[in-house]
Each structure stands twice: as C-alpha cells, then as structure tokens.
TORMI-634365 format. One record per residue (C-alpha): residue number from 1; x, y, z. Coordinates in steps of 0.25 Angstrom, whole numbers. Each point is the difference from the previous one (the first is absolute). Layout:
@num=NUM u=X v=Y w=Z .
...
//
This chain:
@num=1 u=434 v=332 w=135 .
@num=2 u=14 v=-9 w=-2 .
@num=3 u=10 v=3 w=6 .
@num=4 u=10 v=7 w=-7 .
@num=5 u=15 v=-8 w=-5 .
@num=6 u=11 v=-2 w=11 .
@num=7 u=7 v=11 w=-6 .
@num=8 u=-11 v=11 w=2 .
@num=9 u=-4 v=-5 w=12 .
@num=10 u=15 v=2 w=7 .
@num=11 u=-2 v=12 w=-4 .
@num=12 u=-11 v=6 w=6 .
@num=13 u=4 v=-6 w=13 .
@num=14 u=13 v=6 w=-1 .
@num=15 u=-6 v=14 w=-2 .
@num=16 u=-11 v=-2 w=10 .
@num=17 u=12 v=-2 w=9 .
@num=18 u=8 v=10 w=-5 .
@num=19 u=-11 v=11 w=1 .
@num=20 u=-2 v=-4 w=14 .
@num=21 u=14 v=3 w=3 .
@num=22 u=-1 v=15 w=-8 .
@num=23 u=-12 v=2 w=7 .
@num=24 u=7 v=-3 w=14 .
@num=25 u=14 v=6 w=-2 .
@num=26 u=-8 v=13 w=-5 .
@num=27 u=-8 v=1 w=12 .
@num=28 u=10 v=-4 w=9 .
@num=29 u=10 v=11 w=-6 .
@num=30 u=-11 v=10 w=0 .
@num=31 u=-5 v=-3 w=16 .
@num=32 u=15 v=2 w=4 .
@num=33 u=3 v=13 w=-8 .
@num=34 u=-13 v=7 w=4 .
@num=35 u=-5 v=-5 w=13 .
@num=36 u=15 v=-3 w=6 .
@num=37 u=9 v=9 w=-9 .
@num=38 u=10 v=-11 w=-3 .
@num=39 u=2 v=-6 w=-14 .
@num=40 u=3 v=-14 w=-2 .
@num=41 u=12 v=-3 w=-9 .
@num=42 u=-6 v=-11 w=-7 .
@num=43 u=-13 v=2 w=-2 .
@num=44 u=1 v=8 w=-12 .
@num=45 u=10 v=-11 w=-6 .
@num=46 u=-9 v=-10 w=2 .
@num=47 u=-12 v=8 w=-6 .
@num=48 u=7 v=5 w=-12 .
@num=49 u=7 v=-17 w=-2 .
@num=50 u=-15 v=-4 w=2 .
@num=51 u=-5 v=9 w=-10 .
@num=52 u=9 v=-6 w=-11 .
@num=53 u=-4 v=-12 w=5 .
@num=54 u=-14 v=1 w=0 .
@num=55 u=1 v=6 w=-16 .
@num=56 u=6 v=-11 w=-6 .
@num=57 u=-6 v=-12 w=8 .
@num=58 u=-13 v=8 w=-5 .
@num=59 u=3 v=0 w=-15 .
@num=60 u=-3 v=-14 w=-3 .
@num=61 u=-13 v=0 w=8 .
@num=62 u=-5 v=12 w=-8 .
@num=63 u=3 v=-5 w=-12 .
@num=64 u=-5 v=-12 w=2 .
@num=65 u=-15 v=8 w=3 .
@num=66 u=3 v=6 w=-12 .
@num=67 u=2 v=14 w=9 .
@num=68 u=11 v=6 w=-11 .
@num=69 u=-9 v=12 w=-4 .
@num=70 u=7 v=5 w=-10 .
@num=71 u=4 v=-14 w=-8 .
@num=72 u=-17 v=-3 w=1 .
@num=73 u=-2 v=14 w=-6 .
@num=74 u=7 v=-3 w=-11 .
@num=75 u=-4 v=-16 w=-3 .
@num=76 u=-14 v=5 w=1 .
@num=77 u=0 v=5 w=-13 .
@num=78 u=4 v=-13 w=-7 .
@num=79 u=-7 v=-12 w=-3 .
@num=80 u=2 v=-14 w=-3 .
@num=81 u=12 v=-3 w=-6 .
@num=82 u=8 v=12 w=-1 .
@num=83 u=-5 v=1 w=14 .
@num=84 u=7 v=-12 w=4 .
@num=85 u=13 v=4 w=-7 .
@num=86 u=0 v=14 w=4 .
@num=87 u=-1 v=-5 w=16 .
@num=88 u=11 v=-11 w=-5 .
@num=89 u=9 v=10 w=-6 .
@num=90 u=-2 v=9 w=15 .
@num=91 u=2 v=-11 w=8 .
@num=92 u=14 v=-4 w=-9 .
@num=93 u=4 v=13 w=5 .
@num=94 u=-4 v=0 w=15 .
@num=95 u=5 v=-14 w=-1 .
@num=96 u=13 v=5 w=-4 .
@num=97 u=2 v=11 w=10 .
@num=98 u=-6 v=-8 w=12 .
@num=99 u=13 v=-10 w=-4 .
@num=100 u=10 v=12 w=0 .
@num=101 u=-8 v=3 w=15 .
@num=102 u=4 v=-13 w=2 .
@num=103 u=14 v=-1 w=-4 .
@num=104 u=3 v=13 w=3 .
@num=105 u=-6 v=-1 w=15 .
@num=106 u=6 v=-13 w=4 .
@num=107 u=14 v=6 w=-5 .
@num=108 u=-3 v=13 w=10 .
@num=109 u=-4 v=-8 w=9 .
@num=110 u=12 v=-8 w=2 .
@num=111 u=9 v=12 w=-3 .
@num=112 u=-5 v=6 w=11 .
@num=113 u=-2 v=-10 w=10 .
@num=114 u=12 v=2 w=10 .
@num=115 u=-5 v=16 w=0 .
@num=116 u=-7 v=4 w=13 .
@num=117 u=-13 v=9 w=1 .
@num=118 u=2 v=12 w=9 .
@num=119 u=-13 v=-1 w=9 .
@num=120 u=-4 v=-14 w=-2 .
@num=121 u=14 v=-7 w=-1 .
@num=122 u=-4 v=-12 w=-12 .
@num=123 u=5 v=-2 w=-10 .
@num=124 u=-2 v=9 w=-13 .
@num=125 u=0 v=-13 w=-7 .
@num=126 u=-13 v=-3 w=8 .
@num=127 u=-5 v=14 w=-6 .
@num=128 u=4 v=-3 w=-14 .
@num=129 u=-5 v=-14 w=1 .
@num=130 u=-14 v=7 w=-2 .
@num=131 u=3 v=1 w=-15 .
@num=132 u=2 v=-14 w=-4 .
@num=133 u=-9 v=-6 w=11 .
@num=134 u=-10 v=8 w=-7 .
@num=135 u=2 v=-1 w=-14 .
@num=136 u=-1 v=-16 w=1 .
@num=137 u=-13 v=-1 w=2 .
@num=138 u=-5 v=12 w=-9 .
@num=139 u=9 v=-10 w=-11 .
@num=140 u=-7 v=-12 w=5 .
@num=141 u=-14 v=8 w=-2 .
@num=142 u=3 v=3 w=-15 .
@num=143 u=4 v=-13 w=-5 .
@num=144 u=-12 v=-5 w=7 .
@num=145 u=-8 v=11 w=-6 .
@num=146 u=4 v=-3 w=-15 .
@num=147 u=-2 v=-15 w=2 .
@num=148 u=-13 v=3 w=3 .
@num=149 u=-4 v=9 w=-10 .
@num=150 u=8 v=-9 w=-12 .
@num=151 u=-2 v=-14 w=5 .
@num=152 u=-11 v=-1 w=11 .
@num=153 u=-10 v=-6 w=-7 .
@num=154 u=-12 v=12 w=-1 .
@num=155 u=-12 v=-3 w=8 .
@num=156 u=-13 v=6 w=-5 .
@num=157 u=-8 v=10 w=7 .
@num=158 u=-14 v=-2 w=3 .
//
C-alpha cells in the first residue's frame, strides 16, 4: 500500500483528531446532562465547530478514494475519451466552486475574526477557517487528479 500525498494524509490525521474530540465533548455533555443534571456550555459549541471541521478536512480525502457516490454514478456510464472529458468538464466545475470555498471562506474568516463564540469564546474566524483550510487541499486533489489522468504516462495492466 503507498502512502498517500501530504495533503491527504493531514487530512486524515486532522479528522482522526477531530473525531476524537466529537466523540469526547459528546460524551462528556451527555454524562453531565443525564448522570449529573448539569449541561456544560461549550460542549455543544465544540461538537457542532468539530462537526464542520471534520466535513470539510473529510472532502479531499473522499474524493481522493474516489468515495463521491453520485459523480462515480455518473462517470461510469462513460468510456475512454468522452470519459476523460466528461470527468474534466466536472472536475472544471468543482474546481471552480472549491476556489469560491476558498476565497469566500478565507474572506469570512478574517471578517469574523474579532467575533467571540458564545460557549467556547474562539474566534469565529477560527470557525470559518474550516472553509478555506478545507478547500485547499480538495483544489490540490483535482489538479493532481487531471494530471494524472492527462499526463501521467499510462501504465499497462496486467
């Protein structure tokens, strides 16, 4: 098995991470509503920021593992050539909503970033940064995908 591009492989240890965390600050508000009647303030906050988190540090990887269920539908109807240009015409277009992600995130998240979450008190812009920071390397995973599929010399099968 190889190991996986840099990219990728950030990923996933950011959403191991952040899984832990969810897991934990779900738990731990749970234990303390139930068992002890008292809510914690920023548990939820922190689930609810670590959930968007995990979503889009997650979208490269399953992309990447070719995981998108509804664009492999799709693609598998197609062969050859009009294969190729019908995944390069999709991924033009994913390419350019992952770059208004991009643009449109990092803009929030400087926006945003003297604001103050209620429970957690972080930065929103630390919130919002979950848009960009994740859209990077979904961007990086479609250039990387095209030049394979275009350039990359093929190797045969056997």
């Amino acid at each position: 098995m190889t190991r996986p591009p840099l990219h990728i492989w950030l990923s996933e240890i950011l959403m191991a991470i952040l899984m832990v965390v969810l897991v934990a600050a779900t738990f731990t508000q749970v234990l303390m509503r139930y068992v002890f009647n008292y809510s914690l303030p920023w548990a939820d906050e922190l689930a609810r920021t670590g959930l968007v988190w995990l979503v889009f540090s997650g979208m490269a990887v399953c992309f990447a593992r070719g995981q998108h269920a509804v664009v492999g539908l799709m693609l598998d109807r197609y062969a050859g050539r009009s294969g190729r240009l019908a995944c390069l015409l999709i991924d033009i277009l994913i390419f350019t909503l992952f770059a208004a992600i991009l643009y449109g995130g990092a803009q929030l998240a400087l926006l945003t970033a003297e604001q103050r979450s209620s429970g957690l008190g972080i930065s929103r812009g630390l919130v919002y940064a979950a848009l960009p920071i994740g859209a990077l390397p979904m961007l990086i995973e479609l250039l990387l995908q095209n030049y394979q599929r275009f350039f990359a010399p093929h190797r045969p099968t056997g």
